[in-house]
PAKOLMAR-214944 format. One record per residue: residue in one letter; x negated, y, z negated of N, C-alpha, C in turn; residue number from 0; chain. Coordinates in steps of 0.001 Angstrom, whole numbers, plus 500000, padded with zeros to 6 digits. Layout:
residues N
type;n_px;n_py;n_pz;ca_px;ca_py;ca_pz;c_px;c_py;c_pz;seq;mol
a;X;Y;Z;X;Y;Z;X;Y;Z;NUM;A;
...
***
This chain:
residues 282
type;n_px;n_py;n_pz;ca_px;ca_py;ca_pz;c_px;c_py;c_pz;seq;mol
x;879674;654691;117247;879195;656059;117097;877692;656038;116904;0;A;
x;877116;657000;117466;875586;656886;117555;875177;658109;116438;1;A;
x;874696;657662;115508;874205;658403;113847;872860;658859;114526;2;A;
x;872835;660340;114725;871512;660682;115043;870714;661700;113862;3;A;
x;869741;661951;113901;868773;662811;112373;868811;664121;113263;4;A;
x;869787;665238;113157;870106;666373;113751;869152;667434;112683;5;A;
x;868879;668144;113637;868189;669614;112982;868869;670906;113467;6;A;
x;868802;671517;112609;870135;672162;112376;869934;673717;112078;7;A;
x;869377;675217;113256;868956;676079;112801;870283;677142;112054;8;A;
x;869951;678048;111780;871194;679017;111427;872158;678047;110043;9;A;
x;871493;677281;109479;872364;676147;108466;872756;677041;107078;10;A;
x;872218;678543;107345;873023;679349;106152;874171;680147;106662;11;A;
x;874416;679965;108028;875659;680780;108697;876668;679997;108157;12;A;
x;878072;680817;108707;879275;679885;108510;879485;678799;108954;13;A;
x;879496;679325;110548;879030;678087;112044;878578;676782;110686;14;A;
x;877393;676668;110692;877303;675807;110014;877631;675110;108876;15;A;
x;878912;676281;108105;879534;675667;106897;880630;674708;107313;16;A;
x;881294;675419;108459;882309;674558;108975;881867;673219;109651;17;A;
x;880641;673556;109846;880402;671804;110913;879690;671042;110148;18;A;
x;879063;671596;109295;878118;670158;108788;878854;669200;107803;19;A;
x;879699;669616;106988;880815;668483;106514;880976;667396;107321;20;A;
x;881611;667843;108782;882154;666689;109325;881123;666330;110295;21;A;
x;879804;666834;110848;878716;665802;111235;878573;665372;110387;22;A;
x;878171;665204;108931;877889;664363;107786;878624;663125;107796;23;A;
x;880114;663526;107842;880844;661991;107641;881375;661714;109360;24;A;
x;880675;661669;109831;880406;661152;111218;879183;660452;111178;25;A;
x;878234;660029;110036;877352;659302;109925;875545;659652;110292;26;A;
x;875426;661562;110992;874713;661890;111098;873752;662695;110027;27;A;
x;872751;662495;110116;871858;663216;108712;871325;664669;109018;28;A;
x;871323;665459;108456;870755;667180;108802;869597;667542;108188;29;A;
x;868853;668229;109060;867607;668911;108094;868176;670591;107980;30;A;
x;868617;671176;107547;868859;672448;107832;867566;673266;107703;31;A;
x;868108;674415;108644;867099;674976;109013;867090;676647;109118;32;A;
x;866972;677758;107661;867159;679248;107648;865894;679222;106640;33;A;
x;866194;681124;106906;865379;681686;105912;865804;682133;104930;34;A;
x;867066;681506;104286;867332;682201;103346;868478;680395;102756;35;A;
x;868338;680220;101147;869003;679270;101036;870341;679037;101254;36;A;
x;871250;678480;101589;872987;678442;101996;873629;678470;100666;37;A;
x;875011;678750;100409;875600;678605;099235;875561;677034;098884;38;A;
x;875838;676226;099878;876332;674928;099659;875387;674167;100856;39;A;
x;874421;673486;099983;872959;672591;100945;873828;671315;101354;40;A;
x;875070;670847;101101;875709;669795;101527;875358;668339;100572;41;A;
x;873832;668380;099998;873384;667292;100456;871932;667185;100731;42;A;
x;871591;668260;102105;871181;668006;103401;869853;668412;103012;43;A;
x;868933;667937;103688;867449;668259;103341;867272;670066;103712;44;A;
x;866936;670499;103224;866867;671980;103715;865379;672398;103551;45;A;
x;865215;673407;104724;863725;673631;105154;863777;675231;105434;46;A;
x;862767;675885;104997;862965;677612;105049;861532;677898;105899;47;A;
x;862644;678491;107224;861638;678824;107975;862272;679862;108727;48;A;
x;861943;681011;109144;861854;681682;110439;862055;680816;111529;49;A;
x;862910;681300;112653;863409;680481;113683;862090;680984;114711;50;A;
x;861477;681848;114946;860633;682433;115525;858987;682013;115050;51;A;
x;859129;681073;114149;857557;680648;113589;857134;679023;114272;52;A;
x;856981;679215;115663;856561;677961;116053;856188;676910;115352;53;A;
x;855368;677587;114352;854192;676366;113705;855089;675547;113244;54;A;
x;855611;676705;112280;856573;675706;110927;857761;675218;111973;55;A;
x;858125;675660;113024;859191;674511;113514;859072;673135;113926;56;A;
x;857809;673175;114461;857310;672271;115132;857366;670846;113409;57;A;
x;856864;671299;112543;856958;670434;111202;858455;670677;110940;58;A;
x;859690;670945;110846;860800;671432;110446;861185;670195;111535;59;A;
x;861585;670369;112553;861905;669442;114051;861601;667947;114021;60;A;
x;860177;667516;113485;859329;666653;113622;860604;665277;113006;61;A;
x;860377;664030;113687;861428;662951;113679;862594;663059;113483;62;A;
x;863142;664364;114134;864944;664780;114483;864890;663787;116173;63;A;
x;866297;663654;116209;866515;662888;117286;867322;664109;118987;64;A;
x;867702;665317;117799;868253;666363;118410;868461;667651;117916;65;A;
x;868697;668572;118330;868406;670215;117807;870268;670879;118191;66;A;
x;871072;671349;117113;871797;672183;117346;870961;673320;116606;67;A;
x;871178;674360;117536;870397;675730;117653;871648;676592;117068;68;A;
x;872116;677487;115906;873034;678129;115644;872339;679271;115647;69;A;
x;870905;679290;114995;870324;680744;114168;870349;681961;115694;70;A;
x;870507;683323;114570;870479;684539;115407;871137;685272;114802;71;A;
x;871079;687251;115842;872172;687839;115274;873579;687723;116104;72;A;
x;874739;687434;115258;875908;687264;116080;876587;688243;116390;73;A;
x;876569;689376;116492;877257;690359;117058;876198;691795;117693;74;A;
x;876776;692308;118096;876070;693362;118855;874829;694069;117562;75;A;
x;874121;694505;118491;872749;695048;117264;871843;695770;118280;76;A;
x;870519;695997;117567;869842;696773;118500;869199;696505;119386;77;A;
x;868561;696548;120657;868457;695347;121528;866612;695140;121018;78;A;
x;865848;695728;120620;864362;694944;119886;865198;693817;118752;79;A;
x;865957;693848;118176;866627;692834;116443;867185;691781;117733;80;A;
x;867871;691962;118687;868240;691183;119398;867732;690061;120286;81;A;
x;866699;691460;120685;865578;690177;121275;864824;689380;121033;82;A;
x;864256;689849;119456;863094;688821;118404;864313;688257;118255;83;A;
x;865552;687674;117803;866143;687092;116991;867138;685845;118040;84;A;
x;867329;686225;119452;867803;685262;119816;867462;685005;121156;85;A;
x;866714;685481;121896;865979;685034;122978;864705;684672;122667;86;A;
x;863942;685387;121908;862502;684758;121345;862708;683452;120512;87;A;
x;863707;683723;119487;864087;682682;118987;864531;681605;119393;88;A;
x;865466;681340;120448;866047;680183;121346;864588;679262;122298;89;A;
x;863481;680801;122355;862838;680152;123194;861699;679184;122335;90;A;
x;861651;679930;121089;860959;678768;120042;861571;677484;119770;91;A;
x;862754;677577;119402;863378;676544;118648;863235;675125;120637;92;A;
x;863381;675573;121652;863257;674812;123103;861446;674033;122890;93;A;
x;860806;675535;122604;859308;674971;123251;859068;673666;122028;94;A;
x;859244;673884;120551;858748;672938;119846;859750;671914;119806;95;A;
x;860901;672012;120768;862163;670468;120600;861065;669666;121954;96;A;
x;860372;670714;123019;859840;669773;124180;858309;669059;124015;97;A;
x;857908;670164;123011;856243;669397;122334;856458;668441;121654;98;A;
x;857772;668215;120760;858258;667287;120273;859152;665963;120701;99;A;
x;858808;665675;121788;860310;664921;122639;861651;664898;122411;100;A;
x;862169;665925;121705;863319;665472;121416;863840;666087;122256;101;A;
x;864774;665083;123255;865638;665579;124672;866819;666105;124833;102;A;
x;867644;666346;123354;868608;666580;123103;869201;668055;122762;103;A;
x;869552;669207;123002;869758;670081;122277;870949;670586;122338;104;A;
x;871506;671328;122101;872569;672079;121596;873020;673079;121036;105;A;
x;873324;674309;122508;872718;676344;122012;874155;676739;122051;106;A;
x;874286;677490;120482;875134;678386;120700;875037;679492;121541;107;A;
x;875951;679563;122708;876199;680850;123495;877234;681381;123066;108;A;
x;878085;681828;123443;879459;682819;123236;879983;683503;124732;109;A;
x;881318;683771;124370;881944;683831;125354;881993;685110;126065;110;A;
x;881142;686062;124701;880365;687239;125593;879147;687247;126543;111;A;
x;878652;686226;126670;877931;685765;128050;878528;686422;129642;112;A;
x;879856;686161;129300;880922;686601;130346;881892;687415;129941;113;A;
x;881538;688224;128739;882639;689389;128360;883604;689717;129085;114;A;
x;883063;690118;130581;883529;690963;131250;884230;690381;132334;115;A;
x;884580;689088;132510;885305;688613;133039;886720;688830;132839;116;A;
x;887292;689026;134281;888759;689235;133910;889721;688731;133189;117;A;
x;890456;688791;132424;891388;687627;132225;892250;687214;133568;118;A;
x;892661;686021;133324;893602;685948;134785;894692;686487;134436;119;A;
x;895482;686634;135245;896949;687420;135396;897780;685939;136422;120;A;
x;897040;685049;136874;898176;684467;137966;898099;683100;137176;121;A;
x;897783;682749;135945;897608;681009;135413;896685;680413;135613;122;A;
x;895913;680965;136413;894305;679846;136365;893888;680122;135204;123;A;
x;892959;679154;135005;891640;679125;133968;890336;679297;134158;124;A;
x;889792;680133;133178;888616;680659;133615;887607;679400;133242;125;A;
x;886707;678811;134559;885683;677871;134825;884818;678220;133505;126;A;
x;884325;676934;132948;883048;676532;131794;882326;677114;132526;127;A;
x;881409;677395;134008;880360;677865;134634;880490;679280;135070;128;A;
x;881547;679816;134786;881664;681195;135327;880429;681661;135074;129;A;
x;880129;683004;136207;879114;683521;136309;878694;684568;135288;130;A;
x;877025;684647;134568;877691;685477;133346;877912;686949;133934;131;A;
x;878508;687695;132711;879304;689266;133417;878762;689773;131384;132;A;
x;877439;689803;130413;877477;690255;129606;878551;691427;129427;133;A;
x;878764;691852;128033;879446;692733;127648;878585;693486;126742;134;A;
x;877815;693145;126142;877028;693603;125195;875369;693513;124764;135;A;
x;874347;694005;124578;873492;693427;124524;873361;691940;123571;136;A;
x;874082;692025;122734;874505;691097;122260;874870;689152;123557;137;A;
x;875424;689920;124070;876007;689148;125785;874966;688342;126694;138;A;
x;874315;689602;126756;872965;689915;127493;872224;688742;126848;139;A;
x;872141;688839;125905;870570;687631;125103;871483;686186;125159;140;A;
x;873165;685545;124869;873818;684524;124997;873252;684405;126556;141;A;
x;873441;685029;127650;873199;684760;128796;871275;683849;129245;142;A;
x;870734;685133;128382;869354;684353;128613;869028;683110;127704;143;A;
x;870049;683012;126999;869491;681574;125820;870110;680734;127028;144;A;
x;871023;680744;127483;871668;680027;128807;870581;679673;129631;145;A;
x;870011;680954;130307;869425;680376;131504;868007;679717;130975;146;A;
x;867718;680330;129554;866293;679145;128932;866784;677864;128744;147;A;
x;867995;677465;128509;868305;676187;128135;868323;675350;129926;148;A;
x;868704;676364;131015;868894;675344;132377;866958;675260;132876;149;A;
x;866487;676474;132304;864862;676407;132222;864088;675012;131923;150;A;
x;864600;674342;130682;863887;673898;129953;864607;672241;130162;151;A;
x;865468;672424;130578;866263;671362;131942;865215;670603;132958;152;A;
x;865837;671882;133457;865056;671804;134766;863041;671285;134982;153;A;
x;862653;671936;134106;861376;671809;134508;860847;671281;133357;154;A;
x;861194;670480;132029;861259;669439;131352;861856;668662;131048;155;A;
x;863589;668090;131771;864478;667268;131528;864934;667376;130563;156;A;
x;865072;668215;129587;865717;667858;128551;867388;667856;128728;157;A;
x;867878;667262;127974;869813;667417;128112;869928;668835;127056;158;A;
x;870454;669951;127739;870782;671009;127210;872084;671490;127155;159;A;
x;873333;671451;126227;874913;671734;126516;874932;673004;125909;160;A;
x;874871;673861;126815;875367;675715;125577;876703;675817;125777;161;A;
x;876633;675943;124353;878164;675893;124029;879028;677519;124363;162;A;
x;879636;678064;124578;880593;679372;125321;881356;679538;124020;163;A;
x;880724;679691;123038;881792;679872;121562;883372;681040;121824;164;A;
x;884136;680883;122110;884740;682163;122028;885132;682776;120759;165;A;
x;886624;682441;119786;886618;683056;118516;886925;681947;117664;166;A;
x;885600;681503;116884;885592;680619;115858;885677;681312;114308;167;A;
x;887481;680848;113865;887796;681189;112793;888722;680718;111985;168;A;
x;888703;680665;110806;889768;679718;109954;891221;679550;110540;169;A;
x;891381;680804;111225;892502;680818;112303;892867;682112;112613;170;A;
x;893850;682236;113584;893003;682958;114353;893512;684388;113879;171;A;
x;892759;685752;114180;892905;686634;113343;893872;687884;114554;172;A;
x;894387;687608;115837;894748;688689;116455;895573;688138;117493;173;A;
x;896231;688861;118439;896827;688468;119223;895763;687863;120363;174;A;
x;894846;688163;120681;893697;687879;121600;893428;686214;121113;175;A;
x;892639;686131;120026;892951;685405;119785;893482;684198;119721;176;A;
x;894922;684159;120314;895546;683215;120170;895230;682340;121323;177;A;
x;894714;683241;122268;894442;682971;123957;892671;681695;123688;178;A;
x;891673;682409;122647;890750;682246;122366;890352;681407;121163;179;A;
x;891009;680788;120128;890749;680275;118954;890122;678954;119557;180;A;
x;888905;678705;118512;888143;677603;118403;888581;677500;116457;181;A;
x;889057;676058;116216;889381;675782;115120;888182;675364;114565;182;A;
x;887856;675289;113321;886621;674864;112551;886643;673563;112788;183;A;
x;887845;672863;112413;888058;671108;112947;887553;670853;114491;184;A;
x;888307;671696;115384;887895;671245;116894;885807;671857;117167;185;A;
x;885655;672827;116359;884382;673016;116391;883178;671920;115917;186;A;
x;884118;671131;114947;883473;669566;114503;883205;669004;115365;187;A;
x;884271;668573;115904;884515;667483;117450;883625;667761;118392;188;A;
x;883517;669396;118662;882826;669979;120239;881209;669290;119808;189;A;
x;880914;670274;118397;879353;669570;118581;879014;668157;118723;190;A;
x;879899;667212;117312;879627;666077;117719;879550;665437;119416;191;A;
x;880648;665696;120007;880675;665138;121570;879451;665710;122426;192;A;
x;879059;666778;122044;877459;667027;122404;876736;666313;122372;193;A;
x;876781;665839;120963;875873;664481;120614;875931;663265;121148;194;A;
x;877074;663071;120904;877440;661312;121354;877733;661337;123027;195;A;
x;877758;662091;123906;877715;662123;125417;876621;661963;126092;196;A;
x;876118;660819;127128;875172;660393;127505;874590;661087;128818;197;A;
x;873250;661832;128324;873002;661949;130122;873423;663410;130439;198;A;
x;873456;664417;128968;874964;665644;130004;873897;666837;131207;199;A;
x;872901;666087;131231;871872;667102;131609;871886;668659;131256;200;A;
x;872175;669617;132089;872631;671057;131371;873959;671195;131568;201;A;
x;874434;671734;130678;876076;671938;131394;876352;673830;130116;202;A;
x;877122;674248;131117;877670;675395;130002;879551;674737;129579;203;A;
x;879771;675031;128553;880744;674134;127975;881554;675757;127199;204;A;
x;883387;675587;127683;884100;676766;126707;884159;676091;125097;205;A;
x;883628;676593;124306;884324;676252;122794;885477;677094;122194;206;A;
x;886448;676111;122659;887667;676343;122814;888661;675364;122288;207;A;
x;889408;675594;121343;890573;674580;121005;892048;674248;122120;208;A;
x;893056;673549;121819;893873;673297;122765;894832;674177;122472;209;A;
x;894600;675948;123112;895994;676324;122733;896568;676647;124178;210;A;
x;898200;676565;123631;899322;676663;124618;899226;678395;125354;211;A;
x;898467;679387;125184;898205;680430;125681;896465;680782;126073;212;A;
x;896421;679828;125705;894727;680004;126400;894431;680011;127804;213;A;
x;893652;680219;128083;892826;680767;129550;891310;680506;130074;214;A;
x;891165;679569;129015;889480;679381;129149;889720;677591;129772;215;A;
x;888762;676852;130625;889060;675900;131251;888570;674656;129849;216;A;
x;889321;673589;130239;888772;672604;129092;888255;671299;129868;217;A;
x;887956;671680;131252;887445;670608;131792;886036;670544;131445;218;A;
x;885301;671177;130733;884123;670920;130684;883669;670108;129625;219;A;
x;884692;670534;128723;884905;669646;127125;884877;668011;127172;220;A;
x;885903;667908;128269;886876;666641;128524;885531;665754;129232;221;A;
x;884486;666455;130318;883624;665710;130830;882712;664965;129384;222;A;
x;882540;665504;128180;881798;664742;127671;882851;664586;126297;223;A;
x;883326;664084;126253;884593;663773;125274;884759;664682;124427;224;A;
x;885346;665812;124785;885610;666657;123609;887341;666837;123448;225;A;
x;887865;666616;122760;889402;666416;122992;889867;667038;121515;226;A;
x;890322;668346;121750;890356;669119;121034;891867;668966;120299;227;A;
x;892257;669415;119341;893629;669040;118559;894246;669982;118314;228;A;
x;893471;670925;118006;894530;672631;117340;894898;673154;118482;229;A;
x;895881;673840;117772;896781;674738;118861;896740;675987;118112;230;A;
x;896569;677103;118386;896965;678544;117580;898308;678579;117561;231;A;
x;899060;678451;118293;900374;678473;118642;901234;678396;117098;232;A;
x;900553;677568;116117;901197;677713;114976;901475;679115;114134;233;A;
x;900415;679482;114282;900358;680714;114072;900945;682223;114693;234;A;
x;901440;681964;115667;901600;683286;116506;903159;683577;115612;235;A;
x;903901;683008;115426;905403;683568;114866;904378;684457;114001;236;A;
x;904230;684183;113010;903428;684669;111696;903001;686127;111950;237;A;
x;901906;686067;112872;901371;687155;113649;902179;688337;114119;238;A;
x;903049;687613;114703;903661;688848;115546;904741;689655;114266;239;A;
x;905090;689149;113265;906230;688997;112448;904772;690281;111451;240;A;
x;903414;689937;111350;903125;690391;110626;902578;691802;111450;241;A;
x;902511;691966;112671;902330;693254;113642;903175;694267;113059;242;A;
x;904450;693685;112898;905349;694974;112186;904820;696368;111637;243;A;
x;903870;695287;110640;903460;696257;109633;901881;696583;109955;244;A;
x;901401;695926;110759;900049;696638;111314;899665;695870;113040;245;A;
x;900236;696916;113863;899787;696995;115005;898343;696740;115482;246;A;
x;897383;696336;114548;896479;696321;115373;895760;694692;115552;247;A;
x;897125;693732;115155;896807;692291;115272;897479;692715;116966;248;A;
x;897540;693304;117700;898780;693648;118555;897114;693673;119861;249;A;
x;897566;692553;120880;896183;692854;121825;895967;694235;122308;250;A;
x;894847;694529;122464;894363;696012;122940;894347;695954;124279;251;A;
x;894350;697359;124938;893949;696883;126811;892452;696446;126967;252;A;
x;891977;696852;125957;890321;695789;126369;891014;694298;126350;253;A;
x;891413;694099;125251;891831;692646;125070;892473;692247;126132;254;A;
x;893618;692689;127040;894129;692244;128087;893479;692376;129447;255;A;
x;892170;693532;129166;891901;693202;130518;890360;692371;131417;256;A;
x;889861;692058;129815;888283;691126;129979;888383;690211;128892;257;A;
x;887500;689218;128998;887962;687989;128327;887387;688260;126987;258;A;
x;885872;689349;127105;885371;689453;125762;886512;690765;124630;259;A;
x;887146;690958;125260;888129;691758;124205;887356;693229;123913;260;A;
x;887811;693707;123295;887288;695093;122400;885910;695071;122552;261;A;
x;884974;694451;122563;883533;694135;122820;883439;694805;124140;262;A;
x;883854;694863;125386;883560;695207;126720;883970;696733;126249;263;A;
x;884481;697175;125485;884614;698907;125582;882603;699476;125450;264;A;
x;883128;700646;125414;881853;701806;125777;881394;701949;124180;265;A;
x;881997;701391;122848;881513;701321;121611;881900;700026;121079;266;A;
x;881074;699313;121424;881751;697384;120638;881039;697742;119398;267;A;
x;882160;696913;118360;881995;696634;117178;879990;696271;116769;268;A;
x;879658;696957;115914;878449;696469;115537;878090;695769;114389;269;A;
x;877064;694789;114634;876643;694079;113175;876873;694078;111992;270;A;
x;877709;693945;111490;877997;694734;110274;879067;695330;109556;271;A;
x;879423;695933;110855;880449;697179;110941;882376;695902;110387;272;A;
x;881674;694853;111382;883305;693744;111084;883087;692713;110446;273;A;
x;881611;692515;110167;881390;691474;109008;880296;691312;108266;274;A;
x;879738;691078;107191;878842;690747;106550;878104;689391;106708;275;A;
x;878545;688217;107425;877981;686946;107987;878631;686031;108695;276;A;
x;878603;686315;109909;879446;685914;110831;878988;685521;111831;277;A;
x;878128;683776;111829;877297;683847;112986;877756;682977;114001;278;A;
x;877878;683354;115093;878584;682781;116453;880216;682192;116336;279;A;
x;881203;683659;115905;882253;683543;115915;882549;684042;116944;280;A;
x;882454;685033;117748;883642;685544;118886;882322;686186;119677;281;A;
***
């Protein structure tokens, strides 16, 4: 296993409560990296900066071997909060990983990149590269952290994997869901195999666990060893048993008929409105 000195933005989100445990005992070291302190520092060296303050990133970054990029806002918002916060931001946290050599990075996208993709109806799986189809402005900015990461590829080599988060949660909370769960454990695995995969140049990747009703492709995982373990499937008796009494774990026709769910309607959930800190879950 290759122990690399990871820097680590968004390290007061959840995203990052669930993963840095197990990069830790995978032998890798973290600098975390918010503006605001985390409940639980791990450990981990922690550094308070604005994701948008070049200067201080460029010192924040300095002898990391690689960059997972979490920071931003994770759900729909206003599109100026949207744009300082995760396209300006993605494009800081790139320019000072390339002034800095470090060739490695690693962007949360989400699977609202492509909201609006159909679900299938005939058993295929929807391709890691599908074309994006935003759902949200929210969508809209995952899409351009995308095409800055094949940017910054392309015309500085760096190895860039954006990750296609779909719904990362203790488990999973809906019938949609079940199609979509990324486990906190398999969310361990995905980043690490980011890390430890040689060479991935850019790739867009589903973050996606192994469930028996899913629809998202896992060949993209599998190209750089990501070999995922959970199944939602444990959960669905539970679920449906608990619909009884509230229909609205029960998929919606947004939910059945685009991959981003309730998000592709004409009023998606806003900032706030479904959670108080919830960064790059669904």
């Amino acid at each position: 296993m290759n122990s690399q000195r990871i820097a680590l933005t968004g390290a007061a989100g959840s995203l990052a409560a669930d993963i840095i445990p197990g990069l830790l005992a995978r032998g890798h070291s973290i600098v975390g990296i918010d503006q605001r302190l985390p409940a639980d520092t791990f450990g981990c060296e922690f550094v308070d900066c604005q994701v948008n303050d070049r200067e201080a990133l460029l010192e924040a970054l300095r002898g990391c071997d690689a960059v997972i990029h979490l920071a931003g806002i994770p759900l729909e918002a206003e599109w100026a909060d949207i744009m300082r916060a995760n396209i300006d931001g993605t494009q800081a946290v790139l320019y000072a990983a390339q002034r800095l050599g470090i060739r490695r990075v690693v962007l949360a996208s989400s699977i609202h990149s492509a909201g609006f993709v159909p679900v299938p109806t005939d058993g295929t799986l929807v391709p890691d590269d599908v074309g994006v189809r935003p759902n949200t402005f929210y969508g809209v900015s995952k899409a351009a952290v995308e095409a800055l990461g094949s940017l910054y590829h392309d015309r500085y080599g760096l190895d860039v994997i954006c990750l296609r988060i779909a719904s990362r949660f203790a488990e999973p909370t809906g019938e949609r869901t079940l199609s979509t769960w990324l486990s906190p454990a398999d969310a361990v695995r995905l980043f690490d195999a980011c890390l430890q995969t040689e060479n991935p140049g850019f790739r867009t990747i589903w973050g996606v666990s192994a469930n028996t009703r899913g629809y998202l492709s896992a060949e993209g995982g599998a190209a750089i060893g990501f070999r995922p373990v959970d199944d939602s499937e444990r959960f669905a008796e539970r679920m449906f048993a608990a619909s009884d009494t509230d229909p609205s774990l029960l998929a919606s026709d947004w939910d059945r008929a685009y991959i981003g769910g309730v998000f592709s309607s004409v009023h998606p959930p806003l900032f706030g409105e479904t959670t108080t800190d919830r960064n790059n879950n669904d």
